[in-house]
N, C-alpha and C positions, 0 to 999 in steps of 0.2 A: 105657877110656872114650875119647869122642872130644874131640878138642879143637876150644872152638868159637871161636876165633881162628886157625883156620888158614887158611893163605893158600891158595889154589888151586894147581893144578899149573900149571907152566911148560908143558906142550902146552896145555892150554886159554888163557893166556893167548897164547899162538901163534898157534892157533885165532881168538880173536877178534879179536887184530892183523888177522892174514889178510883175516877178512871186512871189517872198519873198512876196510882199504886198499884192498880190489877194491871194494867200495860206493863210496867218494868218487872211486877215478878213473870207475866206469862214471857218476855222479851228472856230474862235471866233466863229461864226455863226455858226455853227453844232453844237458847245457845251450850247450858254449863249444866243441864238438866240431864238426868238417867238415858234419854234419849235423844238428847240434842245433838247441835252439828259436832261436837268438841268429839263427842264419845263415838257418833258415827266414824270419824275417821279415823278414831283409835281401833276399832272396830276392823274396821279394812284395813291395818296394816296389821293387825294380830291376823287375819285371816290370811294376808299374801304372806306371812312369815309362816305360817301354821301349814299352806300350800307347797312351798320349796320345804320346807320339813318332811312332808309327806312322799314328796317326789325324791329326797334322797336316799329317804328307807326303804321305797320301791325300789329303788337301783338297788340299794347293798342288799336287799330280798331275792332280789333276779341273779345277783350275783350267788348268793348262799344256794340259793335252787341249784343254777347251774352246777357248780362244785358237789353238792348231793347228788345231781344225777350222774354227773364224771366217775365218782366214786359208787355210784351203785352196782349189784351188780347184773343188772341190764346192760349195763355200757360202763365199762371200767377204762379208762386213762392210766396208763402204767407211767406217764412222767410225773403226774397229780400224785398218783400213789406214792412214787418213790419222792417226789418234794417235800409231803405230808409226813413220812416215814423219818426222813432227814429229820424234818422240822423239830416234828414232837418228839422221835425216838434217842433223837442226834446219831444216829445210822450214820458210817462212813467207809465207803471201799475200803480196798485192802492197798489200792495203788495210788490214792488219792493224799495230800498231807492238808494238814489242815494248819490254819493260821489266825491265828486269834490275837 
């Protein structure tokens, strides 16, 4: 007769150790791994930061161009000039006062 309290064999309980432990590290490693879900989403928000980063230095770029070609002299801007002139030189009329 068989007995029905008996304990399972020690290879199957092996067996299931086994898989319990390759499941939880491949499980940890899907989520907390080099490639996992945690770092994918690090991942996309370094890229949507790194994206408006990008998009700002194009504007101040587009703006620098523009101001180089105002001041070239292909097409010169005489109020760019004399703001620039002010700016750096501190240039001041003769009829203007100034107030600091």
């Amino acid at each position: 007769m068989s007995n029905p309290t008996a304990r399972p064999s020690a290879g199957s309980m092996l067996y299931f150790l086994m898989a319990l432990t390759l499941g939880s590290y491949f499980t940890f490693a899907a989520v907390q791994g080099d490639y996992g879900v945690f770092r994918q989403v690090e991942i996309s928000a370094e890229a949507e930061t790194l994206r408006a980063e990008r998009d700002k230095l194009a504007a101040e770029l587009a703006e620098m161009q523009n101001r180089t070609k105002r001041l070239s002299d292909t097409y010169l801007d005489l109020d760019l000039l004399d703001e620039q002139a002010r700016d750096v030189l501190g240039y001041v009329r003769a009829d203007e006062i100034v107030i600091r």
